[in-house]
N, C-alpha and C positions, 0 to 999 in steps of 0.2 A: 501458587506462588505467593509467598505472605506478604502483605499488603506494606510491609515494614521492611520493604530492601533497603540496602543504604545507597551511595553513589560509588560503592566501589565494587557493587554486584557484578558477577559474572555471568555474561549474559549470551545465548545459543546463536550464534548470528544466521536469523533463518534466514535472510536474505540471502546468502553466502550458501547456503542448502540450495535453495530454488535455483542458482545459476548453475549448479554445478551438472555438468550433460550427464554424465552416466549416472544414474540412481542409484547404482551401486556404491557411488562415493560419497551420497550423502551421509555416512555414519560416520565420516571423516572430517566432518567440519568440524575447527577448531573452537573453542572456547575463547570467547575476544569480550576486552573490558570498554565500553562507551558510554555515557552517559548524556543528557540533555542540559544539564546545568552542572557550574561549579570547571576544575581544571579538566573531567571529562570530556565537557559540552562542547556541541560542533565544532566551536571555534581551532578548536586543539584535537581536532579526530585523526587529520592527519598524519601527527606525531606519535598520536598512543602505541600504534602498531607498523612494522613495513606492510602488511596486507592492508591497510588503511588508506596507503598513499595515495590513491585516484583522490580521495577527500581533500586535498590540499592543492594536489598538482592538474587533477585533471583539468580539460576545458570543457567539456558537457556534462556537467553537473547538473543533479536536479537536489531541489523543483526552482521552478521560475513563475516569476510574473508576468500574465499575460495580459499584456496592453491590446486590449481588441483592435482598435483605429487599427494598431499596426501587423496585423497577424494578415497573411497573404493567401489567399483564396486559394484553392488549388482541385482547379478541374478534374485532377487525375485521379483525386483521391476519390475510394467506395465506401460505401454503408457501410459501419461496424456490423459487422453480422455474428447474431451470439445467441448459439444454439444449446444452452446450457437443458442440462436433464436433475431430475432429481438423484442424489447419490451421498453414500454414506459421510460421515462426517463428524469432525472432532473441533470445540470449541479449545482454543489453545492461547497461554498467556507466556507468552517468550520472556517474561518481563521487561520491555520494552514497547511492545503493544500486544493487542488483542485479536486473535485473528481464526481462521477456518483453515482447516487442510483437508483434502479430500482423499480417498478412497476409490479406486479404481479411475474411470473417466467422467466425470462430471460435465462435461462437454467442452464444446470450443468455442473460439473469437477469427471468424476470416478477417484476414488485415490483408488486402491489396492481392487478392485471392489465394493469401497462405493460411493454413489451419497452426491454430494455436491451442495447444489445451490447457485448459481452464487447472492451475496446480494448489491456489490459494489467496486466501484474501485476506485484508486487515485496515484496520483502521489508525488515521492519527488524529488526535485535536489539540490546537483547534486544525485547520488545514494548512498540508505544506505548499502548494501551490495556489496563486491566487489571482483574480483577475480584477484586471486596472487598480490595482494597489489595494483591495478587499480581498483581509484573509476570513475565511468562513468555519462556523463551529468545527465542524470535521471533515474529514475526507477516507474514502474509500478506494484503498488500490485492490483491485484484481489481477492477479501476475497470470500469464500466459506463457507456456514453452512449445517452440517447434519439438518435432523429432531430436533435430541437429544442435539446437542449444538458444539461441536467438530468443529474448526475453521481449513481449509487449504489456502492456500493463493498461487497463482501461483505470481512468480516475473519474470518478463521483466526489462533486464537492455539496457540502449540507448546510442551509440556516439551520436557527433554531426557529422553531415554529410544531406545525403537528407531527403527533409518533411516524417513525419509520415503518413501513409494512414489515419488511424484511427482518429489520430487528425485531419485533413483535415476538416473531416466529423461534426466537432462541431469547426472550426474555429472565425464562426461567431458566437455564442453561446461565446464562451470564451471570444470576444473583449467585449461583452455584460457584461460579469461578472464583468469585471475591471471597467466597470461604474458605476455596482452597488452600494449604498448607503445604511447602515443599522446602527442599534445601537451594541455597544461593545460586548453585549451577547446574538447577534441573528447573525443567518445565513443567506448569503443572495443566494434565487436560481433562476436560467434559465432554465425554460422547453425544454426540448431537442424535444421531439415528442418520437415518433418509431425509434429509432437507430440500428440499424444490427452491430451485432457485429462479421461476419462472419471472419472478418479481423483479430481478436484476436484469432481464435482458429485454426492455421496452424499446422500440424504435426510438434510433437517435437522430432527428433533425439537424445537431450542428455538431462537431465538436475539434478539436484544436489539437495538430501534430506537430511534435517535436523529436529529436533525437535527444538522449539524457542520459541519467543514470540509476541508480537504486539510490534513495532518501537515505540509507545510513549504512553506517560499512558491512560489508567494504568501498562503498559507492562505484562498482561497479558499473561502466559505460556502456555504449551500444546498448542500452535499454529506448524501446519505442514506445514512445505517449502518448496517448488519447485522452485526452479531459475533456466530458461530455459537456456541454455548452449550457446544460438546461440545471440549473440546481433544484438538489431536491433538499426535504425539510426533513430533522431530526427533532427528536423534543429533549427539554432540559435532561429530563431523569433517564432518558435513554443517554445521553453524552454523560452523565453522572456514571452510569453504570459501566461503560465503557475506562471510565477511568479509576472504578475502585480497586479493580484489584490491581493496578499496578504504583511500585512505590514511591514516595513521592518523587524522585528524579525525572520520573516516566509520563507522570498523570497527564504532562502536556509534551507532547513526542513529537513535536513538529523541527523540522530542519529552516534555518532562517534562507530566506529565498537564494538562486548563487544569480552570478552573473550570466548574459547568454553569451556571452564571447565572439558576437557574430552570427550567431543562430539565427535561423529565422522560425515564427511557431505559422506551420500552414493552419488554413482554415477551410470545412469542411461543410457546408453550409446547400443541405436539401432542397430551400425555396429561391434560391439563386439561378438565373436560367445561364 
């Protein structure tokens, strides 16, 4: 995707793929105009589209800020359990962020002893979700789908500080992306090979549930949060590269916090008796 989109790009809304249950309908998503800045930016996502309209009207919007004092303990909840395998893989620049799709099963996320499989991940920076009013260089969603359709999403938030492991391992894949060249309303991708994603599924000690939505349209609801408690570090020139190839509208792709409407965010917390 060349690094020179404008703000009136046409962009694949993969979010809008990922919900969609049957996989047979994903060659059906529509072509939708959003941008992060200028008359496209959130503020106005609402209106650009009817498929939009959860961004304006819904009440569980994400992402939010998470006030720890006030996030509420909850016995009930279990380990995030994430049995992910190595599996084939393509580095992908939607032009609005940078992301992974997988190939066959990549594994799963048990949430409350449902299996979730593992369908893709991406990055925003700096991050959309933030806790006690600190937003962080980036953030990492991994989206999850049941069988039946029911979307979970684990979030990884990043200082800057040391390299990423994981990014490490598609370093050179990523400089490859920023070269890439395509048209306004095509994607452009990098075959990754076999990637192990054992690096992403380290035991979680804490981390914070909420009911939401998808970060950008169609902001899509009945989305379930998981934002792991524990931040990990990314380094400048990894967050540099994560942002070169998309145009400048894109380079910072974070949605500004919404409101909780009444929400509460449980808390999941290991060393709690």
């Amino acid at each position: 995707m060349a690094p020179q989109l404008s703000s009136s790009f046409i962009a694949i809304a993969l979010l809008l793929v990922v919900a969609s249950a049957n996989p047979a309908d994903q060659t059906q998503a529509s072509t939708l105009e959003f941008s992060y800045a200028g008359s496209h930016g959130p503020a106005n996502w609402g209106s650009l589209n009817q498929q939009f309209s959860a961004c304006t009207s819904g009440k569980t919007q994400s992402p939010v800020n998470i006030i720890r004092k006030e996030a509420v303990e909850n016995k009930n909840l279990t380990p995030l359990t994430r049995d992910y395998i190595p599996a084939n893989a393509t580095l992908v620049n939607n032009g609005f962020n940078i992301g992974l799709r997988y190939e066959g099963n990549p594994g799963i996320l048990i949430v409350d002893g449902k299996n979730y499989t593992l369908k893709e991940m991406h990055w925003h920076s700096p991050s959309e979700h933030q806790l006690d009013g600190i937003q962080f260089a980036a953030e990492l969603h991994l989206l999850h789908r049941t069988d039946s359709g029911p979307i979970a999403v684990v979030s990884i938030l990043y200082e800057l500080g040391d390299a990423d492991p994981f990014m490490n391992k598609i370093k050179d894949k990523l400089d490859a992306l920023a070269k890439e060249m395509c048209a306004g309303n095509e994607e452009a991708h990098i075959p990754v090979g076999v990637l192990d994603n054992k690096l992403l599924r380290k035991n979680t000690r804490k981390y914070y549930r909420y009911a939401g939505s998808f970060t950008s349209p169609p902001c899509t609801e009945n989305v379930i949060w998981n934002i792991l408690g524990k931040v990990r570090t990314i380094s400048k020139e990894q967050l540099e590269s994560l942002r070169a190839p998309l145009g400048d509208d894109y380079k910072q792709n974070s949605r500004p916090v919404q409101s909780l409407n009444g929400r509460t965010i449980q808390l999941y917390n290991e060393f709690t008796d």
